[in-house]
Every structure is written in structure tokens, then in C-alpha cells.
PAMAR-74662 format. One line per 10 residues: number of its first residue (from 0); their letters; for each residue x, y, z of N, C-alpha, C. Coordinates in steps of 0.05 Angstrom, whole numbers. Each point is the difference from the previous one (the first is absolute). Last residue first. Layout:
BEGIN
NUM	a	X,Y,Z,X,Y,Z,X,Y,Z ~ ...;
//
This chain:
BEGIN
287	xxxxxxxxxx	557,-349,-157,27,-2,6,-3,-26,14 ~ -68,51,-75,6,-16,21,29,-8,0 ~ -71,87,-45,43,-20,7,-16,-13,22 ~ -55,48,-82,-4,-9,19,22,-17,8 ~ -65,78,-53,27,-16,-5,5,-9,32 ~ -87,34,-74,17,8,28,15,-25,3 ~ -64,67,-66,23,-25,3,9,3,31 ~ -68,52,-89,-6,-10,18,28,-27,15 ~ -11,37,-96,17,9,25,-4,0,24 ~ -81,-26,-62,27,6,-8,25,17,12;
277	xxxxxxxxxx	-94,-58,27,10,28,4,26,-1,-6 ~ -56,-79,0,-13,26,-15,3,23,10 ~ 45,-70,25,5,-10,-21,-23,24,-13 ~ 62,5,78,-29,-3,6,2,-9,-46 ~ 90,-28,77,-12,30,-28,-33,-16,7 ~ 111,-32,40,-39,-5,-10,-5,28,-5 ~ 101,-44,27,-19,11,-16,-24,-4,-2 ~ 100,-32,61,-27,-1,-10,-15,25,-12 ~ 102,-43,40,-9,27,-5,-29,-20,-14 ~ 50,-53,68,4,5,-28,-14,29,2;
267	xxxxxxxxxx	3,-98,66,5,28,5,5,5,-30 ~ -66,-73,44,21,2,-14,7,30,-6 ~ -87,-25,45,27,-20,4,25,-2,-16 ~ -103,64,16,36,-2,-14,16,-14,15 ~ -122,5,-12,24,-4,26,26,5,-17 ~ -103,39,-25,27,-15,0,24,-6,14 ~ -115,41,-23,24,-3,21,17,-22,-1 ~ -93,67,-29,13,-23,-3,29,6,10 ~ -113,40,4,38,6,0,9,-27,-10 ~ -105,81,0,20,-28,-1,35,-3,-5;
257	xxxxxxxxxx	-73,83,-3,6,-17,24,11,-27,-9 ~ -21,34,-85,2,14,23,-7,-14,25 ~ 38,-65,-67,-23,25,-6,6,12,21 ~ 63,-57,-50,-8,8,26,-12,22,2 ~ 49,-96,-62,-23,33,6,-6,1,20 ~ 85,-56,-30,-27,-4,16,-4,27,-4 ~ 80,-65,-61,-20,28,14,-18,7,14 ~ 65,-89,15,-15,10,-25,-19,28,11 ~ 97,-14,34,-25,-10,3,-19,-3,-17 ~ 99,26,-3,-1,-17,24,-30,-11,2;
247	xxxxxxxxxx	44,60,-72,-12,-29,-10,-1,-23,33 ~ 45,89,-17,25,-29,3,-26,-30,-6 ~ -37,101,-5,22,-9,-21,12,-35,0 ~ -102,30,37,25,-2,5,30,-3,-14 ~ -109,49,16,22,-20,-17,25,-1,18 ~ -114,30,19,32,3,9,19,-20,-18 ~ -102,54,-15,25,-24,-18,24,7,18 ~ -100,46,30,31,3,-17,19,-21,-4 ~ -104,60,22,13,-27,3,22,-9,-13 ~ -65,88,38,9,-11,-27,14,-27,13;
237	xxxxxxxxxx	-38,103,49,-2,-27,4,2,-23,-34 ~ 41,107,18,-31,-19,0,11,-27,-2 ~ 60,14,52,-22,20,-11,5,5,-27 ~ 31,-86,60,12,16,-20,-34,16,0 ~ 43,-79,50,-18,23,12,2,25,-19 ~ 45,-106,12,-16,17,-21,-17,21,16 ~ 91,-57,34,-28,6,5,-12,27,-23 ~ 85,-92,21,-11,23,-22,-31,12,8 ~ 88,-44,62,-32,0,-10,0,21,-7 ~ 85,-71,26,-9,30,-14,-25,-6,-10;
227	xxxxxxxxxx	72,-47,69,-24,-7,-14,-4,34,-14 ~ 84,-58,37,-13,10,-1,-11,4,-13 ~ 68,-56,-9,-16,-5,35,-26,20,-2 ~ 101,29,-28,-14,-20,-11,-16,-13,26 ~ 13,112,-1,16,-23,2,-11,-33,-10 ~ -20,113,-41,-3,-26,27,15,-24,-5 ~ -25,115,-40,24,-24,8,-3,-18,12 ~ -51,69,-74,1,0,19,19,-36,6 ~ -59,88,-71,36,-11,-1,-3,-19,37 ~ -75,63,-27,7,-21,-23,28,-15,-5;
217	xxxxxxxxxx	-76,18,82,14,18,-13,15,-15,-26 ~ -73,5,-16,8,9,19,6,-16,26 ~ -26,9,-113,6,-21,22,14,14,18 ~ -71,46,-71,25,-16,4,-4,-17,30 ~ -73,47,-34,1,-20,-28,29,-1,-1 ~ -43,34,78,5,22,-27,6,-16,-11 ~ 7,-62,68,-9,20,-3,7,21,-19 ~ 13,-93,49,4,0,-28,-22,29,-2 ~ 76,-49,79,-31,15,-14,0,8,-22 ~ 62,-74,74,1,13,-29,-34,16,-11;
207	xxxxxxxxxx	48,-47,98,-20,-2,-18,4,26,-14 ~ 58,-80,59,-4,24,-3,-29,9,-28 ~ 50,-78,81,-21,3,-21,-3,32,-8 ~ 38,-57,69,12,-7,-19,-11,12,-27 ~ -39,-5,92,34,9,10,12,9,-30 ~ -84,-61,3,-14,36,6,36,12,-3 ~ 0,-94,2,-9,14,-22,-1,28,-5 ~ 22,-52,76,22,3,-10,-11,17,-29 ~ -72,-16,58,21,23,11,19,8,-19 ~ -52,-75,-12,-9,25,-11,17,23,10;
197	xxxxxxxxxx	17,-88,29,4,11,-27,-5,16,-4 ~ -22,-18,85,28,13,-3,8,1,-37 ~ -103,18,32,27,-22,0,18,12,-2 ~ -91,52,29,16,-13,-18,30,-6,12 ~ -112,19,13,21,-8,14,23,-5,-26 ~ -92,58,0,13,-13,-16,34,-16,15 ~ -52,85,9,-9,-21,26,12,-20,-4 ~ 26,97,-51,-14,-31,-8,0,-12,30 ~ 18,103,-4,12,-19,-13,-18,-26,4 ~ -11,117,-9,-6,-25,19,15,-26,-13;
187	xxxxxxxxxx	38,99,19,-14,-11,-23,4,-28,8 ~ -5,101,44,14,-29,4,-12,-19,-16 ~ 11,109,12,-11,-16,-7,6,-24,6 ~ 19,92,36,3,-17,-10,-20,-21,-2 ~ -10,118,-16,8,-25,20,11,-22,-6 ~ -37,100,-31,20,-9,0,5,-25,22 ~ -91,16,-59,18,12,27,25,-11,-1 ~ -98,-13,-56,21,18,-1,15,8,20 ~ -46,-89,-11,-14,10,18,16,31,-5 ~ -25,-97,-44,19,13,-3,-6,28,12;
177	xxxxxxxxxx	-41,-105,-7,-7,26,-8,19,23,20 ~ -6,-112,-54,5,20,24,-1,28,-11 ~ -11,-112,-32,-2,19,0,-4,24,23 ~ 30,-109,-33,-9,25,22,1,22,-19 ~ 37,-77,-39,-15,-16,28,-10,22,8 ~ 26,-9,-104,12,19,22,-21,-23,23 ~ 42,-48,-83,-24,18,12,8,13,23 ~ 52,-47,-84,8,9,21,-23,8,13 ~ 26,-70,-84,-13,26,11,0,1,26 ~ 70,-50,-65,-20,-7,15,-12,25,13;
167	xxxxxxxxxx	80,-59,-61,-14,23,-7,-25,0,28 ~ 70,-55,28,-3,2,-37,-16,23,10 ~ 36,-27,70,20,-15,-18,-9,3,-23 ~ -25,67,94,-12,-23,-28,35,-14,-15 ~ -21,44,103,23,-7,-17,-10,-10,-27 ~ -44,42,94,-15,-6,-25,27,4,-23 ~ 4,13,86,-28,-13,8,-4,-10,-33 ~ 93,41,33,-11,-32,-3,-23,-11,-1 ~ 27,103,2,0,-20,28,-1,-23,2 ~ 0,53,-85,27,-3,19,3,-13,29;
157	xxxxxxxxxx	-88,2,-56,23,-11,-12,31,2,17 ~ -76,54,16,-4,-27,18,29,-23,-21 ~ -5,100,-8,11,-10,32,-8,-28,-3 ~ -25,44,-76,38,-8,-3,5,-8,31 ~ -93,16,-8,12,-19,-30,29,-9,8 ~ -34,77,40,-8,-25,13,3,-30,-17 ~ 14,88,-39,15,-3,20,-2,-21,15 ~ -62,14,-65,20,-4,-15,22,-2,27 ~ -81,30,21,-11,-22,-7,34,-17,-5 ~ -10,96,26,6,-18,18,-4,-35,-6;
147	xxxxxxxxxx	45,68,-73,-21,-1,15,6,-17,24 ~ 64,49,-63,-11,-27,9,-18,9,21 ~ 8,78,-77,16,-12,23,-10,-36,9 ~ -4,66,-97,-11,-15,20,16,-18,24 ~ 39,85,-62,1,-29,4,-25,-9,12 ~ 8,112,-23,13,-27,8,-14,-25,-8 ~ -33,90,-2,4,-2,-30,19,-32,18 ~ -104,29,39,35,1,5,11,-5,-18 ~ -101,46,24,17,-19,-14,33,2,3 ~ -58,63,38,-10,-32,13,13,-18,-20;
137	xxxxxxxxxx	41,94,35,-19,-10,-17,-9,-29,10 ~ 70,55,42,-27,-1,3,-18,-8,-15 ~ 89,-48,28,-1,24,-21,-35,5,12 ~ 109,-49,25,-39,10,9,-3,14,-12 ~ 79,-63,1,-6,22,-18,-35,5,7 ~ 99,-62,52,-33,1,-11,-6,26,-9 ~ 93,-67,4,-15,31,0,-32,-12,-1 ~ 106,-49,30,-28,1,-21,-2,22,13 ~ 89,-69,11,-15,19,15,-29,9,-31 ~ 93,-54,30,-25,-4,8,-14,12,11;
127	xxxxxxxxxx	96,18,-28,-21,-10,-23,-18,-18,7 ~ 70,2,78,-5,21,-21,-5,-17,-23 ~ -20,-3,106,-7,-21,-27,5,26,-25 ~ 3,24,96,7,-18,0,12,-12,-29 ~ -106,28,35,19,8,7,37,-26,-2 ~ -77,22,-68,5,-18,15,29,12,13 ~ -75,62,-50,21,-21,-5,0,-15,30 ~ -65,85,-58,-5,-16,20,26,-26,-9 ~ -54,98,-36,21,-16,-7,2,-24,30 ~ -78,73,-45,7,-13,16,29,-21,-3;
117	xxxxxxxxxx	-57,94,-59,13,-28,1,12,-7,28 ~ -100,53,-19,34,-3,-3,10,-16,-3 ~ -101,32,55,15,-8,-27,33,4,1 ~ -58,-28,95,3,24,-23,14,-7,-26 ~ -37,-59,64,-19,16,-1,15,33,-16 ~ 15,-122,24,15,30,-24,-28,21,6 ~ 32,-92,57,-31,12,-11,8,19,-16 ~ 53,-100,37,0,32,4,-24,18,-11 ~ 34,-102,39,-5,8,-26,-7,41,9 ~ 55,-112,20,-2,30,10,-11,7,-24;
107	xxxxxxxxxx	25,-102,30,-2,18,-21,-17,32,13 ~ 53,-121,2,-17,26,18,-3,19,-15 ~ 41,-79,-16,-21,-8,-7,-20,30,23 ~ 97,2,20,-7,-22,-21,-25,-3,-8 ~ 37,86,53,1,-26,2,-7,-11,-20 ~ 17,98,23,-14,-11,-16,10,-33,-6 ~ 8,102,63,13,-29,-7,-17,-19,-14 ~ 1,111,-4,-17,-18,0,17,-28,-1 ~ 19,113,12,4,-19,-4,-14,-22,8 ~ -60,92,2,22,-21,3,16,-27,-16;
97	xxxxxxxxxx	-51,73,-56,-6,-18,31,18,-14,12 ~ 22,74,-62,-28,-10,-13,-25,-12,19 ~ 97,42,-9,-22,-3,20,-22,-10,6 ~ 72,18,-69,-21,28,8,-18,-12,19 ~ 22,-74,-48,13,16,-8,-13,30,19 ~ -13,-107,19,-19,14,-11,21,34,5 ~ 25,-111,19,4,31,4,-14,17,-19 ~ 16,-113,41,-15,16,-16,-6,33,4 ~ 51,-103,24,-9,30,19,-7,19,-25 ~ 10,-107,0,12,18,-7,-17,21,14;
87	xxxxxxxxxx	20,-116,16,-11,26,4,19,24,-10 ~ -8,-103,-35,20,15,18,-29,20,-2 ~ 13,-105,-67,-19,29,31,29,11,13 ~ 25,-19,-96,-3,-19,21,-16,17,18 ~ -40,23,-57,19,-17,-2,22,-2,-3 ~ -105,66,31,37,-5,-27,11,-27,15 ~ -92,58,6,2,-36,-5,29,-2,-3 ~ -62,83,38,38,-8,-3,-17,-33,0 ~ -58,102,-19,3,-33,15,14,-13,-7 ~ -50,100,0,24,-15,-6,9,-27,8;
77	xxxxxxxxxx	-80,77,-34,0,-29,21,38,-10,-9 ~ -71,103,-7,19,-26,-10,12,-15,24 ~ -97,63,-38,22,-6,23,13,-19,-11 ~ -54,101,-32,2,-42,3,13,-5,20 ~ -15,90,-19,-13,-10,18,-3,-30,0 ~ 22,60,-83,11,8,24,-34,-18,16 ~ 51,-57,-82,-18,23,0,-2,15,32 ~ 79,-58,-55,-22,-7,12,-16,30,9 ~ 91,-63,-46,-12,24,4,-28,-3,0 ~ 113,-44,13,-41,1,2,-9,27,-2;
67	xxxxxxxxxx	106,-61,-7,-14,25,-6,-36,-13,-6 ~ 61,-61,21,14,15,4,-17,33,7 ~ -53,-98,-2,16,11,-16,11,33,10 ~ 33,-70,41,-24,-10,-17,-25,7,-1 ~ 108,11,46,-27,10,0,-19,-5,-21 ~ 91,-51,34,-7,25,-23,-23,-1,14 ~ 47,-73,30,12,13,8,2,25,-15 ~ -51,-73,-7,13,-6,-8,14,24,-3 ~ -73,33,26,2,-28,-7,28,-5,-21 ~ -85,65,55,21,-7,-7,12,-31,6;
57	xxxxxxxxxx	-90,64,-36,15,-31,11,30,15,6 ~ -94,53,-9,31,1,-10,9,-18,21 ~ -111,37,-17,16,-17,12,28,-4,-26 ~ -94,67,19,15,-9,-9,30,-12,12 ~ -116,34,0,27,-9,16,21,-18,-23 ~ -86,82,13,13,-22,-17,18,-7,23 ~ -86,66,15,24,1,-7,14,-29,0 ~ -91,38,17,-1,-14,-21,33,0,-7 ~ -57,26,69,5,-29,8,14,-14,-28 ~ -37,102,30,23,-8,6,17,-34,-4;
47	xxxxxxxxxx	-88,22,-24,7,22,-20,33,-11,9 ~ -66,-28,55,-3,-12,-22,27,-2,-25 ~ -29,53,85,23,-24,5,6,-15,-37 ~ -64,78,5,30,3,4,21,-28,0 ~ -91,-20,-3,7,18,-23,31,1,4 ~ -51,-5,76,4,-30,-16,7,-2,-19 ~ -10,87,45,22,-23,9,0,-20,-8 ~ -78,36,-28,29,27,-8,18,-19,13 ~ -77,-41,31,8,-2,-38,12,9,-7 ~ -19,26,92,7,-29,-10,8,-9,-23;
37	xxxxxxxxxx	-50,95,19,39,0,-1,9,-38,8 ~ -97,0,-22,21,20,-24,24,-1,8 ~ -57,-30,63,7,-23,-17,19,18,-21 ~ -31,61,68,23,-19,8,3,-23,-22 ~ -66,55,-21,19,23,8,21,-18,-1 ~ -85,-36,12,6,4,-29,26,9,2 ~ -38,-6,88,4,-20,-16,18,-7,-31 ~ -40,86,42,29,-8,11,8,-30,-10 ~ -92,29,-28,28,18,-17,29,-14,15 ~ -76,-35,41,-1,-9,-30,36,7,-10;
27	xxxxxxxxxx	-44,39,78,27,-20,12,1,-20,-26 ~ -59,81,-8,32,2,15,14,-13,-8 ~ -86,-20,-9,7,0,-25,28,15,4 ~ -50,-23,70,3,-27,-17,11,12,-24 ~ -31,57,64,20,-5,5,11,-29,-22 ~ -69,53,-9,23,11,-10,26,-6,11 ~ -92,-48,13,6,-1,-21,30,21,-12 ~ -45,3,86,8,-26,-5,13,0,-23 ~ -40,67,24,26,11,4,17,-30,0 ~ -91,6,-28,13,21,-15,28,6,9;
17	xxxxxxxxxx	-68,-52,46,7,-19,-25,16,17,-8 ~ -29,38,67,16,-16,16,16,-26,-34 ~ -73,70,0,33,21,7,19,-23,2 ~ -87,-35,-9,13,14,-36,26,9,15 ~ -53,-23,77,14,-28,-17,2,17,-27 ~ -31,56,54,14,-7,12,21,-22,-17 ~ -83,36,-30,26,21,-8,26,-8,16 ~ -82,-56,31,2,11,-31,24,10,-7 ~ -36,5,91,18,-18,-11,10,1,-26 ~ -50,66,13,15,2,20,20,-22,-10;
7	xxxxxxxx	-84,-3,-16,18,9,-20,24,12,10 ~ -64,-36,59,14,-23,-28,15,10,-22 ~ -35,57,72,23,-20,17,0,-18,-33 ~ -64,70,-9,27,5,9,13,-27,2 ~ -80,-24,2,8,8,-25,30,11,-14 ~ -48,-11,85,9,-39,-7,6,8,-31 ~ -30,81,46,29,-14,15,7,-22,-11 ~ -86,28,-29,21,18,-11,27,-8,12;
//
């Protein structure tokens, strides 16, 4: 009877001992489960937050390119000074917006819009250089398509001499970059690419003409003899356009999207060209 006691004894010993085993396993199950869930809620969230735009305004050729943006609340805009001749401009965000910003040559400041409205923003200094941004909450914007980073990097490697075409010739971007929403500076990378004193004299001499909204921007402009003018196609939606020339200086070259062409002016006169499939399309042109 004792050797009977005592085994059942054990018995009920090991069930109590499987039974509290088992509730603890299914505890530390649930807490398991518990924590991956709020992981996927934050993975979600970030997700959700990662989807705001960036939009980029040249300046150039001593205007803002393009003047007026409008963009959805929580994008961000990229301002970045190609102008000609290089100089630094100080950049003033209206109402405080953010500090004045010294904005060097091939450098660029970008800002985050987290409330709706209109934003006005000029060059300290610089009267009639100045733009708006228009935040709106919706997700569609009634504006322009802004230059992208693909399209911006286009117009930097051309002005730096990395890439002067003499005829028609496609442009590829070298990099791609990921755009972080904060008010900081940027420093935009330039070519490893050693360059010559020609190219120097080239890059000094050279101004570039955009062929956007199906005009020429900007459309009236002044250079001395010696210098080079590049036509760059970046037109929304993307199409391909007949540059003519009245004075008959070149034979017509097409220029699909992304692609440019580029003329030197050795002789001083008033000049004309037009897109040949855009009627009033014109831009006029003094060499002194």
C-alpha cells in the first residue's frame, strides 16, 4: 500500500508540473504575438509617412525656375542655385519661414511644408527674384511639373563642363539619392572627371536655354560673342521638338526629352528660333 501511495504520489506530481509548464508556454506565445503586431503597426506607420514628394526650383539665370509650385502638405522642396555667372545668394523664406540661408553655387537648401497655404520666398537684395509655393492637402496638384532630381543633375553636369554635346546627345543621370525631409544643406556631387583649362573657358561662357511647357525659358536673353547657348529639352509630358533657326545658322536638330544641343555665337546680331511644332513658341537672342 505505501509503494502504492508513493507512485501516485509521483504521478499527480509530474501532470501539476506538465500543466503549469504548459501555461507558461502559451503566456510567453501571446507576449510574443503582442510585440510582432505593434512591429507591423510601426512598420505600417513609417510606411504611410515615407510617401511625401520632393520637389526641386532651379535658380537660374538670375529667376527662379519654376517661379510658382504647387505641391501637396508634407513634400519637400529643394532649392538649388545653378545661376550664371556663379555668385552666392541668401535665400529668405517670408514670415520666417527659416532662417536666412547663404546659398552658394552648386549648393542647395531644401525645406519640408507641413502646413497648408501659400508660402512666398525671394532673394535677399534681388528685386523680382522671387516665387511661391502653394500646399494644398489634396494629393493631386493643379501646377507645373517641377524639375526633378534626374532633370537637375542633367543641367549641373552640362554646366560643369562634364558634358558640353556639339550635337544632339543624351544625358544619363550617374547617381541616384535619397532625400531625407529636413531643413538642411545639401552639397551636390560633382565629377572626379579632371578638367582642362578649355573646358573651364567653356563652362565660363555658356548659358543654358529650357525647353519647358512647350516654351523657351527664359525666352529673351543677352551674351557676348564667344559664347555658347544650350538648348535643353525637359519639356512635360515628355515629346520631342524641332529647334529651328530663323538666320538658318544650323540645320534643325530634334531633341527628344533629355537631350541638348549647343551653339557657339561668334558674330554679334539679334537671333530667332522657334520649336517648329509649337506655333508661337520663340525665343530671341542679342549677341553684343
Amino acid at each position: 500500500m505505501v509503494a502504492y501511495k508513493s507512485f501516485t504520489l509521483r504521478i499527480l506530481v509530474v501532470l501539476v508540473f506538465i500543466l503549469l509548464t504548459g501555461s507558461t508556454t502559451v503566456a510567453l506565445s501571446q507576449g510574443e504575438t503582442t510585440d510582432n503586431s505593434g512591429m507591423n503597426q510601426s512598420s505600417t506607420f513609417e510606411e504611410n509617412n515615407s510617401v511625401s514628394q520632393m520637389h526641386t526650383i532651379v535658380l537660374i539665370n538670375n529667376a527662379f525656375s519654376p517661379e510658382i509650385t504647387e505641391i501637396n502638405q508634407y513634400d519637400t522642396v529643394v532649392w538649388r542655385n545653378l545661376n550664371r555667372p556663379k555668385r552666392t545668394f541668401v535665400l529668405v523664406g517670408e514670415g520666417d519661414l527659416w532662417e536666412d540661408f547663404s546659398l552658394g553655387y552648386g549648393r542647395s537648401f531644401k525645406h519640408t511644408f507641413n502646413e497648408t497655404g501659400n508660402f512666398d520666398f525671394s532673394i535677399k537684395g534681388e528685386k523680382g527674384m522671387a516665387g511661391s509655393v502653394a500646399v494644398k492637402e489634396s494629393s493631386e496638384t493643379a501646377g507645373g511639373v517641377p524639375l526633378s532630381e534626374r532633370e537637375t543633375r542633367q543641367i549641373q553636369q552640362e554646366k560643369e563642363g562634364v558634358m558640353i554635346p556639339t550635337s544632339t546627345e543624351e544625358v544619363t543621370p550617374t547617381s541616384t539619392e535619397e532625400v531625407t525631409p529636413t531643413s538642411t544643406e545639401e552639397v551636390t556631387p560633382t565629377s572626379t572627371e579632371e578638367v582642362t583649362p578649355t573646358q573651364r573657358a567653356e563652362e565660363i561662357k555658356s548659358s543654358t536655354v529650357l525647353i519647358r511647357g512647350s516654351v523657351f525659358y527664359p525666352a529673351t536673353l543677352e551674351l557676348n560673342k564667344g559664347e555658347t547657348v544650350i538648348w535643353n529639352n525637359l519639356n512635360r509630358p515628355k515629346r520631342a521638338f524641332t529647334l529651328v533657326s530663323e538666320e538658318k545658322l544650323f540645320e534643325n536638330p530634334v531633341l527628344g526629352y533629355g537631350r541638348s544641343f549647343s551653339y557657339t555665337f561668334n558674330e554679334a546680331g539679334d537671333y530667332t528660333f522657334k520649336l517648329e511644332e509649337i506655333p508661337g513658341a520663340e525665343f530671341i537672342l542679342t549677341v553684343k
